[in-house]
C-alpha positions in Angstrom: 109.4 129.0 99.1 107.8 132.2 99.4 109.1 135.3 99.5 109.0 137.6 101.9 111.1 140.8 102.6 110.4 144.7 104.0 108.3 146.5 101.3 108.9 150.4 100.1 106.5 153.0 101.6 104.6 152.8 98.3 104.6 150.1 95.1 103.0 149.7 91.8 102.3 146.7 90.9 100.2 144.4 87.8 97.8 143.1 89.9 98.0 143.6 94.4 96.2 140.2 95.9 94.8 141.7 99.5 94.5 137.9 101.9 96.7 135.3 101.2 94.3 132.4 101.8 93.6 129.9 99.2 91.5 132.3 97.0 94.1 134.8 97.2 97.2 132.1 96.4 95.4 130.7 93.3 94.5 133.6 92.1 98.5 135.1 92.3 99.5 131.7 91.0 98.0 131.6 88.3 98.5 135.6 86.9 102.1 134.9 87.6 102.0 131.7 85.6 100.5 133.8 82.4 103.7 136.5 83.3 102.4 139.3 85.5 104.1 140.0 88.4 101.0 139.7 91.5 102.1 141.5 95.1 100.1 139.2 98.0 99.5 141.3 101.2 97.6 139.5 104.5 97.7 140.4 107.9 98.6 136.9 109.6 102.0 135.6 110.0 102.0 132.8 107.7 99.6 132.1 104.4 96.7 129.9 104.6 93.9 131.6 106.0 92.0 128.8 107.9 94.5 126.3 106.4 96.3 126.7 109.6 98.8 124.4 111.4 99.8 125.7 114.9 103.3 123.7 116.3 102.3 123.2 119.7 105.2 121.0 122.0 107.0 120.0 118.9 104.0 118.7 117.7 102.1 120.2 114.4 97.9 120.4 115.3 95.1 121.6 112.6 93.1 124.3 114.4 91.3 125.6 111.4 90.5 123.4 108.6 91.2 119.8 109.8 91.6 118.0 106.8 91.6 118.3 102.6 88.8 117.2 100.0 87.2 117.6 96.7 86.5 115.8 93.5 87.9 119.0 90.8 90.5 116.4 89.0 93.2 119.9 89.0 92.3 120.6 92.5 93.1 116.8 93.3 96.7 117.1 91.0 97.1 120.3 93.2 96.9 118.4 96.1 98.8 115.8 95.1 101.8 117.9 93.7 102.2 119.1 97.5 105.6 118.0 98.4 104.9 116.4 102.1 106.4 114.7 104.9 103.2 112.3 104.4 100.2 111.9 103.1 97.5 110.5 104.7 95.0 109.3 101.7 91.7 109.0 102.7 92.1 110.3 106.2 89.8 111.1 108.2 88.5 107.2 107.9 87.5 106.3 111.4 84.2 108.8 111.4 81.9 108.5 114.8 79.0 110.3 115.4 75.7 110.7 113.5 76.2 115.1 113.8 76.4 116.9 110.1 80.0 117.8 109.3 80.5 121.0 108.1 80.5 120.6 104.4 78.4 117.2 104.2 79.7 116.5 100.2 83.0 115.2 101.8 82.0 112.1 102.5 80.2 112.0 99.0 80.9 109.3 96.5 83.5 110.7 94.1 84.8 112.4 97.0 88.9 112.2 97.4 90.0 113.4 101.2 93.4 113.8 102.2 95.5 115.3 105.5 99.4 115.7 105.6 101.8 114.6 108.3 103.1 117.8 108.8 99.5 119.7 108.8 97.3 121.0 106.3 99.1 124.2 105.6 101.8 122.8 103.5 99.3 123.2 100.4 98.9 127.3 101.0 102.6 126.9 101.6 103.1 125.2 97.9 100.4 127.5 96.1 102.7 130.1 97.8 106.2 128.9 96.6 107.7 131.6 93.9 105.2 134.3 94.8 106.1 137.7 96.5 103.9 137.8 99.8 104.0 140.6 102.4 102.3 138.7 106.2 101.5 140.8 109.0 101.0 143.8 106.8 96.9 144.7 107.9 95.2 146.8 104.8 92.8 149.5 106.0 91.5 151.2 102.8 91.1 151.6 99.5 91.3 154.8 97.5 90.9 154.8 93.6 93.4 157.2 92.1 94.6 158.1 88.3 93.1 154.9 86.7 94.3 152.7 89.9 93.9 151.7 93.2 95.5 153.0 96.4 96.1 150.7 99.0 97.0 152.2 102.6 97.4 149.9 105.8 96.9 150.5 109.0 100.3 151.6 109.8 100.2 154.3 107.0 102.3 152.3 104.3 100.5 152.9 100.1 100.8 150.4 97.2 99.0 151.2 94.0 98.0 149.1 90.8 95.8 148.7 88.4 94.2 145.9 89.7 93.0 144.7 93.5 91.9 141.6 93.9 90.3 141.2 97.5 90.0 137.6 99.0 88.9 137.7 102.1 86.0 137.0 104.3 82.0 138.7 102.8 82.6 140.8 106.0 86.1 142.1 105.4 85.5 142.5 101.7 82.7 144.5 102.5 84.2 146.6 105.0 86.5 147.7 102.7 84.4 148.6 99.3 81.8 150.1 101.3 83.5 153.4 101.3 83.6 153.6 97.5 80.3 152.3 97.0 78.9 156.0 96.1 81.2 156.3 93.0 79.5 153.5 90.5 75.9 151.7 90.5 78.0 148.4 90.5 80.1 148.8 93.8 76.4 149.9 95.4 75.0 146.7 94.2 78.1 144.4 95.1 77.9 145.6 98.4 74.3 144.9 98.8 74.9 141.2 97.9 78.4 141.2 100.5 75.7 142.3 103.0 73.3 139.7 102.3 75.8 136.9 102.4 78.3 136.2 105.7 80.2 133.7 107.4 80.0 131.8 111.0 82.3 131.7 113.8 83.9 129.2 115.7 85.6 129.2 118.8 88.5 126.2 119.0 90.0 124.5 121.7 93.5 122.3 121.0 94.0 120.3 124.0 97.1 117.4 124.7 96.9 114.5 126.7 99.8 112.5 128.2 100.2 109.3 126.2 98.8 107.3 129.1 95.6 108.8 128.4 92.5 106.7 126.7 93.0 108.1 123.0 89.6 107.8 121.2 89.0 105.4 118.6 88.1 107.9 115.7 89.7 110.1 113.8 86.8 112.6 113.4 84.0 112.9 115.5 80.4 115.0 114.6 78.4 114.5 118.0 74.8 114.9 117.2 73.5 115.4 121.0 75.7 118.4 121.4 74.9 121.7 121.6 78.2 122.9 122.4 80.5 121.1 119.9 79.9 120.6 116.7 83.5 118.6 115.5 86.4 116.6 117.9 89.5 115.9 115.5 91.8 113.1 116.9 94.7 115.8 115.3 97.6 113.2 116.9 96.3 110.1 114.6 97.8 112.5 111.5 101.6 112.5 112.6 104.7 110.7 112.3 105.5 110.7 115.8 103.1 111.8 118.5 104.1 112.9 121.8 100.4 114.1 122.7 97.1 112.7 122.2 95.7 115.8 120.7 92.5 116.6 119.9 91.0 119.8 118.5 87.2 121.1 119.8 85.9 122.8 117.6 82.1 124.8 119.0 79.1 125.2 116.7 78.4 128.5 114.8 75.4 129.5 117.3 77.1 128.6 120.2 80.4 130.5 119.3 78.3 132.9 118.2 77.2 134.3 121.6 80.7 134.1 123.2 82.9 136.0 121.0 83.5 138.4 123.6 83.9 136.6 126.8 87.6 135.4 127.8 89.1 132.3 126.4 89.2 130.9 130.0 85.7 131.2 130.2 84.4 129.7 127.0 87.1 127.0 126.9 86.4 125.4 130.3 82.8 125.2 128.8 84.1 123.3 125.8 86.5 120.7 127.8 83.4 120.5 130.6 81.0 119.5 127.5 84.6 117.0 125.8 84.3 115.4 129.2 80.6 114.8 128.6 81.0 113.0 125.8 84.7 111.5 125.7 84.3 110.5 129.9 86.5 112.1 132.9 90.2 111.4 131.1 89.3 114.3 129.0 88.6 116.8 132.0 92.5 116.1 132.8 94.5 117.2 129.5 98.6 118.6 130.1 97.9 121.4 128.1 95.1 123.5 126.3 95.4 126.3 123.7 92.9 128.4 121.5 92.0 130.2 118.6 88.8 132.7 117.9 87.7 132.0 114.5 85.3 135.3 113.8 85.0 134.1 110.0 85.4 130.1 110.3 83.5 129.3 107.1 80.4 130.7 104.9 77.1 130.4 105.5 76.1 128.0 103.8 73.1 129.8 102.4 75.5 132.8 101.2 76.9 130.9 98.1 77.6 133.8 95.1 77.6 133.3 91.4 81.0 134.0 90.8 83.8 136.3 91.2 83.0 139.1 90.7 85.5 142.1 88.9 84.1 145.7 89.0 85.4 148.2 86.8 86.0 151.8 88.6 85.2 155.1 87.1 88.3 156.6 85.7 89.8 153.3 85.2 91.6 150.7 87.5 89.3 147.3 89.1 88.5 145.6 91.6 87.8 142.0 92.0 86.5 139.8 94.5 87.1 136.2 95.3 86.8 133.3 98.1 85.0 130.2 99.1 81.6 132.1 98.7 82.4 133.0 95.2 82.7 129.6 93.7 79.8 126.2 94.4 80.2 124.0 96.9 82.4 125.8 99.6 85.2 125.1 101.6 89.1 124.8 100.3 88.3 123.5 96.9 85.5 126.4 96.5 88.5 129.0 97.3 90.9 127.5 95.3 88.3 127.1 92.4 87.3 130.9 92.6 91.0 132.3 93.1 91.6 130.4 89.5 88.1 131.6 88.4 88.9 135.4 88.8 92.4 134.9 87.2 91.1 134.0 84.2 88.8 136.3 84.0 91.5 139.3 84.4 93.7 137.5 82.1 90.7 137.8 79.8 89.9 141.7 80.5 86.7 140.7 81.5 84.5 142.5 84.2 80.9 142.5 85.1 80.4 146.8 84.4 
């Protein structure tokens, strides 16, 4: 596994990997393969990013990303290198609903999907395996200093190195090279296209049903009529043993959009009312409900970049950019594609200055 241990006020290292998403993992993975030692830093308490696999009764649910796909034949051997409880090829099969999934390619010919028993976060947690991560650690700035990069968090603790690499949502990345943007024509100009681009929320609902309930006869569901949800995943169909009918709500972009800030209570009621709608009045009766505010669920879909992008700072030191925007296509395969992307690219001494 992963390690993770208490860091020194301040550490120098080859290359510091800011988000520990699937960018940020491929990336690290693969400059450690070719010998440099990569420091990971992300605020959550686990990796993954939207990967994310909440235990909820016992039971493992998908809140984020609720199942795997691609066609990259190494992101497909990454997949299936992941060691796993089980493997669901092919899942989800049962689809119902004529709504657009999120990233329509999935169910593309030449497509390969895939879920795992134990949730979709055992693949961050393999790209993770060997690598030094530091979770709940919350960057706040960057500072360039002496031919590197100071990093300071938000409870006052410094790393330097030569190199950041910043894989994180447009608006994060952008939050944090805006402040240098005065010191080179490039960092102006990448921050022009972070602005331009973004990402779309979603708000999530997980709710468990007693297994005397009616459990739907799909495994994904895209309702078309909705202007509420935008995905139901029958999460419980995935596991070994099941003591729930779970299912995870996920609201549309627009919809999420204009209820970032009102209470869970509120917005979630909305979601089971509109479940109830569609599913019929078993749904309006769950044993237990829990959710997640996704401000950055996935990117716009008209926000797609060229590439990553590595911009050299004056008096030496870089910093380079990565994620699901970064690379065609989007989603997981997108971030994994652009984390391995960059990699090369700083492997190669390349930037775009």
């Amino acid at each position: 596994m992963f390690r993770s241990a208490i860091l020194p006020c301040e550490l120098t290292d080859d290359v510091l990997v800011v988000g520990a998403g699937i960018a940020g993992l491929a990336c690290a993975r693969e400059l450690a393969r070719a010998g440099l030692k990569p420091l990971i830093l992300d605020r959550a308490r686990g990796v993954g990013g939207r990967c994310a696999t909440r235990r909820i009764e016992g039971q493992p649910v998908d809140h984020g990303v609720v199942f795997l796909h691609g066609s990259d034949p190494e992101f497909l051997a990454d997949l299936g290198a992941v060691p796993s409880q089980g493997v669901l090829p092919g899942w989800p099969g049962r689809v119902h609903g004529a709504g657009t999934p999120c990233q329509p390619e999935a169910f593309a010919p030449g497509q390969q999907r895939l879920a795992f028993a134990e949730g979709v976060s055992a693949f961050p947690k393999y790209l993770a395996q060997g690598l030094e991560v530091r979770l709940k650690t919350r960057v706040a700035a960057l500072e360039p200093d002496g031919g590197e990069l100071r990093v300071r968090t938000d409870v006052g603790l410094e790393y330097r190195a030569p190199t950041v690499v910043l894989a994180l949502a447009l608006e994060e990345t952008a939050a944090l090279v805006e402040p240098l943007a005065t010191r080179s024509p490039e960092l102006t100009s990448a921050c022009r296209l972070l602005r331009m681009a973004g990402s779309l929320p979603c708000l999530t609902l997980m709710v468990g049903y007693r297994p005397h309930a009616l459990p739907p006869e799909w495994d994904v569901a895209y309702p078309a009529d909705s202007k509420v949800l935008h995905l139901l995943s029958h999460d419980s169909t995935k596991r070994v043993e099941s003591r729930f009918i779970t299912l995870v709500m996920q609201a549309r972009p627009r919809w999420s959009s204009k209820r970032l800030e009102e209470s869970p209570k509120r917005w979630s009621a909305e979601i089971l009312a509109e479940a109830t709608r569609l599913l019929g009045p078993w749904a309006a009766r769950p044993a237990w409900m829990q959710t997640h505010r996704w401000l950055h669920a996935r990117t716009d879909a008209g926000s797609a970049l060229a590439g990553p992008m590595i911009l050299p700072l004056p008096g030496g030191g870089r910093l380079a950019l990565a994620g699901e925007a970064f690379a065609p296509g989007g989603g997981v395969e997108a971030a994994w594609r652009s984390g391995r992307m960059l990699a090369a690219r700083l492997l190669s001494g390349g930037s775009d200055g």
